[in-house]
DOKOLRO-744734 format. One record per residue (C-alpha): x, y, z. Coordinates in steps of 0.1 Angstrom, whole numbers, plus 5000, padded with zeros to 4 digits. Example, Ala and Ser with C-alpha at 12.3 -4.5 7.8 and 13.67 -1.06 7.14 Angstrom:
BEGIN
512349555078 513749895071 
REM end
This chain:
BEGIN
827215341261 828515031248 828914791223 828214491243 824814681259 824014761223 824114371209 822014271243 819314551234 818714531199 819014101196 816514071229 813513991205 815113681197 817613561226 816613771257 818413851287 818413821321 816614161336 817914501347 818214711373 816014951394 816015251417 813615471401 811115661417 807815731416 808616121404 811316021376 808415791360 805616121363 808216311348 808816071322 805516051309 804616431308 807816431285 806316131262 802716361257 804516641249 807216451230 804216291204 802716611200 806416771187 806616511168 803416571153 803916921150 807616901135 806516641109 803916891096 806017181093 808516951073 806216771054 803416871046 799816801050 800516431037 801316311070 798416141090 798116331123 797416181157 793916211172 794116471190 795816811168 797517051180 798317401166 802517511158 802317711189 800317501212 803517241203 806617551206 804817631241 804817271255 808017191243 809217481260 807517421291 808917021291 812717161285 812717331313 810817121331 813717031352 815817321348 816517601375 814717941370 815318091337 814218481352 815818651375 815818961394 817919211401 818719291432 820019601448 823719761432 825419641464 824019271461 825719281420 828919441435 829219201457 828418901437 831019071407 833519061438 833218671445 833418581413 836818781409 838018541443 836718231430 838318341393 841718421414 841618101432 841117831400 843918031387 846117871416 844417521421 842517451396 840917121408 839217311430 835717101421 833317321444 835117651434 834117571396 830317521408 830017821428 831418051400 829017911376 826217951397 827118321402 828018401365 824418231354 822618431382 824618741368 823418671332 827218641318 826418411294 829618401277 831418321310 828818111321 830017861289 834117941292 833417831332 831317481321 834017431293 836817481316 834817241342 834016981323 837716951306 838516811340 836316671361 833016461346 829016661353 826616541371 823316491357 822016781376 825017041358 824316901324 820716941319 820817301335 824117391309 821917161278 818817411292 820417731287 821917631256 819017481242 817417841249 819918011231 819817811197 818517981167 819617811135 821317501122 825017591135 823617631173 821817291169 824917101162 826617271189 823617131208 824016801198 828016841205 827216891240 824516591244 827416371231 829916491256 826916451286 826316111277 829615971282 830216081322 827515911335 824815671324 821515921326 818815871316 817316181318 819816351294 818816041271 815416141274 816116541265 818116411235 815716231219 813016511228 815416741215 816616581178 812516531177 812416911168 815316901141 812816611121 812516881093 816416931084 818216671061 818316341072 816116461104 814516121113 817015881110 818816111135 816116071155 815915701154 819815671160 819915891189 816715651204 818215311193 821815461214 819815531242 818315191242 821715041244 822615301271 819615241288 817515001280 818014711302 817514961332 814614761354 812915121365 814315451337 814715221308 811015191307 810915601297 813115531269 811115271251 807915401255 809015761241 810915571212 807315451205 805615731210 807915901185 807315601162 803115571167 803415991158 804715931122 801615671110 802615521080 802115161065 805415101067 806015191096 803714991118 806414741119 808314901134 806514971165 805414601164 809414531168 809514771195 806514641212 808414281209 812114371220 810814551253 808414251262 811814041259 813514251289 812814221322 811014581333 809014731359 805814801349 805914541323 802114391327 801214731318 803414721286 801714361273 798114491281 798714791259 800114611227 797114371234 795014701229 797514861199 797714521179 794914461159 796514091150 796913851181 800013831197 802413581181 803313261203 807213341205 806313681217 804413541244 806713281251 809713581258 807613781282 807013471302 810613421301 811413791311 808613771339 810713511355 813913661351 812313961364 811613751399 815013701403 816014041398 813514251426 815014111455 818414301449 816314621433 814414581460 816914641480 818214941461 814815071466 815015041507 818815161508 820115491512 822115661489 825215561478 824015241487 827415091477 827014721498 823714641480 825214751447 828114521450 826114221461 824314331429 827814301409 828513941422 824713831409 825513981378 829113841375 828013471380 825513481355 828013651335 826213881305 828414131298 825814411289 824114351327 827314371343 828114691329 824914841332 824914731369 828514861374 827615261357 824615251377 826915201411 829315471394 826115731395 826115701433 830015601442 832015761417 834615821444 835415451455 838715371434 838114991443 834615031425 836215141392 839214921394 837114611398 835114741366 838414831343 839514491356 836414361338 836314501310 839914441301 839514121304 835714031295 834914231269 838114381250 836014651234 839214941224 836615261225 835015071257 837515021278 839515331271 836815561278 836115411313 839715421322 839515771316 836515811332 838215681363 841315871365 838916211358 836516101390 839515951415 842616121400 844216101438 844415711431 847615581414 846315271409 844015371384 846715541364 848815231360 846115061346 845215371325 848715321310 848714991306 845514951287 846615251262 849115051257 847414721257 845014871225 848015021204 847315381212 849615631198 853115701220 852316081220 848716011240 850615751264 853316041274 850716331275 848616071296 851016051320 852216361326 848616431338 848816141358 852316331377 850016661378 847116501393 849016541432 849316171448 848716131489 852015961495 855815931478 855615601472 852715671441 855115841424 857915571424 855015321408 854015571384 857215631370 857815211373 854615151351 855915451323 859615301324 858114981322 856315091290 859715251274 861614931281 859214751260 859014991229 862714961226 864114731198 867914581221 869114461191 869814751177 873514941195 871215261198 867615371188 865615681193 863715481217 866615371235 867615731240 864315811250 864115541283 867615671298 866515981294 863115911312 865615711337 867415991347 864416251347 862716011373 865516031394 865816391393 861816411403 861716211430 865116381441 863516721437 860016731440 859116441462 861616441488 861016811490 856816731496 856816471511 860216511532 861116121520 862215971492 859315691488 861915431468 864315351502 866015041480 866115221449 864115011426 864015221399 868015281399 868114871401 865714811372 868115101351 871114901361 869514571348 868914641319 872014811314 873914501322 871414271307 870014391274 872114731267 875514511274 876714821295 878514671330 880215001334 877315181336 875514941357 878614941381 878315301384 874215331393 875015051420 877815261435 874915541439 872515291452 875115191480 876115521490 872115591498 872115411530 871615071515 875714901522 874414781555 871914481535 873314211530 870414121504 871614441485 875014341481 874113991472 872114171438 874814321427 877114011432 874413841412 874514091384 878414061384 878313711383 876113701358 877413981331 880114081345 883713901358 885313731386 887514031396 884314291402 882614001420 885513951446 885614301451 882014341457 882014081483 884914221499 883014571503 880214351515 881814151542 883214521553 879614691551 877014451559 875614461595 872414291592 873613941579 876913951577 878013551579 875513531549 878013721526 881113611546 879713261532 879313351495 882813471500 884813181512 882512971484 883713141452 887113161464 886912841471 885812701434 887713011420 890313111436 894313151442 895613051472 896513411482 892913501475 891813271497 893813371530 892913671524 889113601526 889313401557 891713631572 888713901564 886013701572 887113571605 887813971614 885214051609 882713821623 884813831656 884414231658 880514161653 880513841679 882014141702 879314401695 876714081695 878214061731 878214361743 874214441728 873614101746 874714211779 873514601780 870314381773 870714141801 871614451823 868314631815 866114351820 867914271855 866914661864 863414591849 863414251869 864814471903 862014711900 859214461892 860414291922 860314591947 856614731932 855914391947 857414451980 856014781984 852614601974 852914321999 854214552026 851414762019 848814472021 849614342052 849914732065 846314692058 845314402065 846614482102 844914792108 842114582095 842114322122 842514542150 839714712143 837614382136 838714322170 837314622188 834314622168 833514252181 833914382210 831414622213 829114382188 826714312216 825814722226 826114862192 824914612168 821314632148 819514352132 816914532116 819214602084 819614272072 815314212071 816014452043 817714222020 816114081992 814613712001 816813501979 819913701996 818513722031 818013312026 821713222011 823113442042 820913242067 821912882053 825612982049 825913022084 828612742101 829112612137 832512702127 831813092122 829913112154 833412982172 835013232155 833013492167 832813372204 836613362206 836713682191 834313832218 836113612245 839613792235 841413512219 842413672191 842914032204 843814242238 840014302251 839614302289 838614032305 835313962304 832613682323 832513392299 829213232294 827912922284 827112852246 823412862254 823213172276 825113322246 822513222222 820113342241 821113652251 822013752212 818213612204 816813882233 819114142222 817714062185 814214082196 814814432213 816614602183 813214742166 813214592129 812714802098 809014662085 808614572049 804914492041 805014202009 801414302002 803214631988 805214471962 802914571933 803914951942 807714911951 810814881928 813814721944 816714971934 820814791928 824314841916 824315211928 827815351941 828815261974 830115611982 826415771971 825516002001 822316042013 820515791985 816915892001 817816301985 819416201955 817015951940 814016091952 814116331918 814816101896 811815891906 809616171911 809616211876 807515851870 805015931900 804516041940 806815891961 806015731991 809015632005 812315561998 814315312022 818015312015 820114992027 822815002051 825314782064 825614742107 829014982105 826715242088 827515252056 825615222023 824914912007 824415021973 820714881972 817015031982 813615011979 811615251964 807515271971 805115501949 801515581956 800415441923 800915071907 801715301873 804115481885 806215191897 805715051860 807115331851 810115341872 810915011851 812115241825 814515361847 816715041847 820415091834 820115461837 823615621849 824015751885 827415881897 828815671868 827415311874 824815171859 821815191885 818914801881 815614921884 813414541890 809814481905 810114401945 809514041938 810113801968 811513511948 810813211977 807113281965 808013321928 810913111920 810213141879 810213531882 812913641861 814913981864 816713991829 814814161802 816114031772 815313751752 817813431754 816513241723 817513261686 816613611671 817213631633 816914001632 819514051657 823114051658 826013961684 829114151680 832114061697 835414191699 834514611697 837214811712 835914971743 836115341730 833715231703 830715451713 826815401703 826515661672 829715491661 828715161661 825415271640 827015441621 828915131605 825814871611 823115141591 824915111560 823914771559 820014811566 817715001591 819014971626 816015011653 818614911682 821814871698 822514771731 826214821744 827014521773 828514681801 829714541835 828014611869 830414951867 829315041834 832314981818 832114831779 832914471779 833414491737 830014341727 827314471714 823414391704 822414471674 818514481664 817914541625 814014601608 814314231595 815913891585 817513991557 819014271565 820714111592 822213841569 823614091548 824914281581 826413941589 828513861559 829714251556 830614331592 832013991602 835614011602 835614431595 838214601614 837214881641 840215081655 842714811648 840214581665 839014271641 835214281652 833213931650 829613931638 826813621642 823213611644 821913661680 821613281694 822813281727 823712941745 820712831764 820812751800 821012361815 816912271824 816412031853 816011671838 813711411850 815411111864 813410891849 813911021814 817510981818 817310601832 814810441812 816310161791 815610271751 814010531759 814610881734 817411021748 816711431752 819311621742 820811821773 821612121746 821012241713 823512471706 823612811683 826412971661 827913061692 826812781713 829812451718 830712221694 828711871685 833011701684 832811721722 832611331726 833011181762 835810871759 834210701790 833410341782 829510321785 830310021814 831710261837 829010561828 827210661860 824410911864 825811211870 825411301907 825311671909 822411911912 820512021881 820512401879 817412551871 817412831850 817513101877 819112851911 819212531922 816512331910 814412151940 815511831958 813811501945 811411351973 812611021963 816410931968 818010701946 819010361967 822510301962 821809911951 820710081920 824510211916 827010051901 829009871920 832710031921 835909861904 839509791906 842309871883 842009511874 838209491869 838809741844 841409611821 839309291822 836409481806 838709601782 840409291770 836909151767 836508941737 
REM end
């Protein structure tokens, strides 16, 4: 693969490496040794035929045929069924039909990639072997195999080969499907396949060339480079020879110095093979690769665990690779991401980018240029480069040009590619040309270039893409440049800035301004002063900027005429823009006075509306305190939950029970008169009508069975028929007792009682489930004046390392979405979407990965990531704990640890926040610790207030602070 992979591999007896890479399975390393049996018994078996008798044979010998038959079966081990049937005439008429439609449509777009697949399936199921090898030809001319294509096309023709001729055609074909991907399967069917041509001239040290290749494709791989070496032994062990035992001992040696799966296995059998002990430097390598090896699992580890394409773990791969910096790891680990993500541009730009300016290698670097414009040819980016380094590495001018003319045909997604492809091509002719010289062939060649790229993107991108993707006319500046700069041509250059002004580009002032620059510099005083003039005319954007320049050459330049005439021009002409400026200033000021005018009766409308309400509101308060005393029932509120029922009871004001007197005496409306009583008779007429209104019972001793049911819609009729279903489903239903206020109408909150303890357990499950569009709370009947540490929320509040926060989603961002991005990173087993008591997304989200690590990962990818223009914030799951009740004592005691009253997480506040209160004047703070879920109980003990300090003036303080 490379020359750089080839040093690493063969010098790793003496200097090793760090270790490779992995994501093999389980099947590719069964696979691998069937093919190493069958490959030393070919080997055997081919050796005899071309040899003779006078090779030693392995233990166990096998006949010609037993060898053919095996060989056979291992080539198409892998390969798709090599019989087929024949179906009915209609089934071959119709197949003959869509290959004549797929045919027809390569002929019209011939990048069609699934169109080639699908006609070589159907010619190789028709048995049109000829076809079959034009349609793979065609194919592979533009886009690059995969593995899977190759060994099935290497299969058939492997099939086919008779004599010498079709065996190099063969071997022509293994070259080609080496250098798409790095595979080392195909490796492994080329070495098994030169094994059989051992007989023909210069046989084995084919053999040994195509083996020691692979190992420099391959042979750093952590999980399939482990196929390659031990076949390369077994081929070696098969040919037993004096001299040759050295050769497996080096082999045994350079694998033991790489970092490998399996590797134990590897040192046990050369312990076995070697009938010498081990040398000490052997030794002392594979310790050194075990180690390395350590640091490599985590990351093939994670390989292992991902899911294809796998591209975040292969990138944090990349970066381990690129700090330790060997260049044959790097690569390796870059073409093994390739395999997967050949479609990510960024991947392959990142890995040109490092070979152009790591490893320098001319056959290297070209080839995965090419590779990259054949995978992604959409991407101009790619192409530039491709240029570039063709020309970087002296390639001939012919392949540059024929290069990109591919790179115009390969149909960009926007106009703007085509103006940078043509940039980095003129850029090239500019430099090729000698400007010495009056006129050169190569001279010729970049105006001619010039004007063609104008006439392309006049004519065929305008016309796609209905624009002309170069708005300022770069590529008409650049011409002009060097027309006036190296070329010594003003009159030309005047004439390509004429063009670019009459394309819509006389309003910039900043365009004007170049050419004045170009004039000053190569061309004369008069052309300068008349391309300011035509500026100060023309410009609309900035136009005191040019009037300026103006006035200052004909200032250190000019005649007196020339300069009345400027300021006569320029003052015209800023007044006639100060008028437009004023007239755009007040049209402005006009529409945002109508704006204002609007705004300003929507709030009218609003307010007259409001109090509209709030009047209609009154008088009915007013009648319905009227008729409080007939009409009003007490037993609703014994519903409420205790902690409610209890902050409604205390809340209660001498104040509010005014209120409501003079409301029932007519104060604040029109009642008729009525007999007023005194305060007490009052109270004790509402306590008898109390005790008459019969009370809805609610037995405590039931909790165990009841769920306590909130946050349903106000506007939910008849709750009792509605939910009954939905808790049906988790058991019998005794009773359900909806809550309603004293006007009649629904509270939003029941209770709900099974039969059976389980089935109340079960209604649990039921929290958060939608009714009517709101999020319905599903919590054990708990009375909380008996249970005061009973908490309601069911998640945890502590640091979860396996969990993540995300803030700032947009609020369309839906579940499956939200997975989707997060499961790239590792295996999600949860997401919880916050919503409000409506159900409505408040943009953050929970989410609750298989472990640690993947977490971290999750972490440093997402943070930051944008989500429908929404920049998304990502941190471990930590949220800020709540304040605990503090003992007095612990805060008081003189030298005593101080607690800390908060330790806070990534999201928690920050340790800066200092208090600036001199430590004289710090008092204990007087409020009310909160307890986790209400106010935490009073302290028996009151502190006396001799114990506080005493208060002081203005005065008493600055005395403290001018204290020596």
């Amino acid at each position: 693969m490379a020359t750089a992979a080839a040093t690493s591999a063969s010098e790793a007896e003496a200097d090793p490496k760090a270790g490779p890479t992995a994501e093999g399975e389980e099947d590719d390393v069964k696979t691998a040794r069937t093919r190493r049996k069958v490959l030393s018994r070919a080997v055997a078996t081919a050796t005899y035929k071309a040899v003779g008798p006078g090779w030693d044979q392995p233990e166990e010998g096998v006949s010609e045929s037993d060898g053919d038959e095996e060989y056979a079966m291992a080539s198409s081990a892998e390969s798709s069924p090599g019989e087929y049937e024949w179906e009915y005439d209609e089934e071959e008429e119709k197949n003959q039909l869509e290959i004549e439609r797929l045919e027809e449509q390569l002929s019209i777009n011939v990048y069609d990639y699934n169109c080639h697949v699908d006609l070589i399936r159907l010619l190789r199921l028709e048995g049109e072997l000829t076809k079959v090898r034009m349609a793979r030809q065609k194919m592979s001319e533009i886009f690059p195999l995969t593995e899977e294509l190759w060994l099935e096309w290497l299969h058939d023709e492997i099939s086919m080969a008779l004599d010498g001729l079709d065996r190099e055609h063969v071997y022509d074909l293994f070259e080609k499907a080496v250098k798409d991907y790095i595979c080392p399967n195909i490796w492994l069917e080329y070495g098994q396949y030169s094994v059989g041509g051992i007989g023909q001239k210069g046989g084995l040290e084919k053999v040994r060339s195509v083996f020691e290749r692979a190992l420099s494709s391959v042979g750093l791989h952590m999980t399939k480079g482990l196929a390659i070496w031990e076949a390369y032994r077994e081929f070696e062990s098969a040919i037993v020879e004096a001299a040759r035992l050295e050769k497996v001992h080096s082999l045994f040696r350079r694998q033991l110095a790489i970092p490998l799966y399996d590797m134990e296995a590897t040192f046990a059998e050369y312990e076995e093979w070697s009938e010498d002990p081990i040398p000490e430097s052997v030794i002392q390598n594979y310790n050194k690769a075990l180690q390395q090896l350590e640091r490599y699992k985590p990351y093939e580890e994670a390989l292992l665990q991902a899911e294809a394409p796998r591209l975040a773990e292969y990138q944090a791969y990349i970066d381990f690779e690129m700090k330790i910096g060997d260049p044959a790891r790097v690569q390796l680990i870059f073409e093994r991401a390739l395999v997967e993500n050949c479609l990510v541009p960024d991947l392959w730009i990142r890995y040109s980018q490092f070979l152009d300016r790591q490893l320098k290698v001319k056959d290297l670097v070209l080839s995965v240029h090419n590779r990259a414009v054949r995978n992604c040819p959409w991407t101009v980016a790619l192409w530039s480069r491709y240029l570039l380094a063709l020309e970087r590495h002296g390639v001939d001018h012919q392949v540059i040009s024929v290069t990109f003319e591919k790179a115009l045909s390969a149909g960009f997604i926007q106009a703007t590619d085509y103006v940078e492809i043509w940039q980095a091509y003129l850029d090239y002719l500019r430099r090729r040309v000698d400007f010495k010289q009056d006129s050169s062939k190569e001279l010729e060649e970049l105006r001619s270039a010039f004007t063609r790229a104008l006439e392309y993107l006049k004519q065929e991108v305008e016309e796609r893409f209905n624009e002309s993707g170069d708005p300022s006319c770069m590529i008409m500046q650049n011409w002009a440049r060097i027309e006036a700069r190296l070329c010594n041509n003003m009159q030309k250059a005047r004439e390509l800035w004429d063009s670019i002004m009459t394309k819509g580009n006389a309003k910039y002032a900043n365009m004007w301004l170049e050419y004045y620059n170009l004039e000053r510099a190569h061309g004369d005083t008069q052309h300068c002063r008349k391309a300011l003039h035509r500026a100060v005319q023309c410009t609309s954007d900035y136009p005191e900027h040019v009037c300026e320049v103006l006035l200052t050459m004909e200032r250190t330049e000019g005649t007196l005429e020339d300069w009345d005439i400027a300021v006569q021009k320029t003052e015209t002409r800023l007044a006639r823009v100060n008028e437009q400026r004023i007239k755009a200033a007040e049209k402005e000021a006009a529409f945002a006075q109508q704006e204002e005018e609007k705004a300003e009766q929507r709030k009218r409308a609003r307010a007259e509306k409001k109090a509209l309400k709030k009047k209609k509101k009154t008088r009915g308060a007013d009648k319905r305190k009227a008729e409080e005393d007939d009409e009003k029932e007490w037993g609703d509120d014994e519903e409420e939950q205790p902690s409610k029922r209890r902050k409604v009871e205390n809340s209660t004001s001498p104040a509010g029970e005014a209120q409501d007197l003079e409301a029932e005496t007519g104060l604040f409306g029109k009642s008729a008169p009525v007999d007023v009583d005194p305060p007490s008779k009052q109270k004790e007429r509402a306590a008898a009508l109390k005790r008459d209104v019969p009370k809805v019972p609610h037995d405590s001793s039931k909790d165990s069975i009841t769920v306590f049911v909130s946050n349903l819609p106000y506007s939910l009729g008849e709750p009792d028929v509605k939910l009954r279903p939905l808790f049906e489903a988790c058991g019998e239903v005794a009773e359900i007792r909806p809550i309603f206020s004293n006007r009649g109408d629904f509270r939003g909150y029941c209770y709900v009682e099974f039969k059976e303890e389980k089935s109340a357990l079960q209604a649990l499950q039921l929290d958060r489930k939608t009714v009517e569009g709101r999020p319905m709370f599903v919590s054990p009947c708990v009375d909380k004046s008996k249970n005061p540490d009973f908490k309601v929320f069911r998640y945890s509040t502590a640091l979860e390392k396996h969990k993540l926060f995300v803030s700032g989603l947009p609020f369309s961002c839906t579940k499956e979405e939200l997975e989707e991005i997060c499961k790239a990173h590792g295996t999600v087993k949860d997401i919880r979407l916050v919503t409000n008591r409506a159900g409505k997304p408040k943009g953050l989200a929970y989410v609750e990965y298989e472990n640690e690590s993947q977490a971290s990962q999750a972490v440093l990818k997402m943070d930051g990531m944008t989500i429908k223009e929404n920049v998304i914030k990502v941190a471990i799951s930590n949220p800020p704990q709540r304040k605990v009740p503090e003992k007095p004592e612990a805060r008081k005691a003189p030298g005593g640890a101080m607690v800390p009253r908060q330790i806070y997480g990534a999201r928690g506040k920050g340790r800066t926040q200092l208090s600036l209160l001199p430590r004289a004047l710090q008092r204990p703070s007087a409020t009310v610790a909160q307890a986790e879920n209400g106010p935490a109980p009073q302290p028996a003990v009151t502190t006396s207030a001799a114990t506080e300090a005493p208060k002081m003036s203005n005065a008493d303080f600055a005395k403290l602070l001018l204290r020596k």
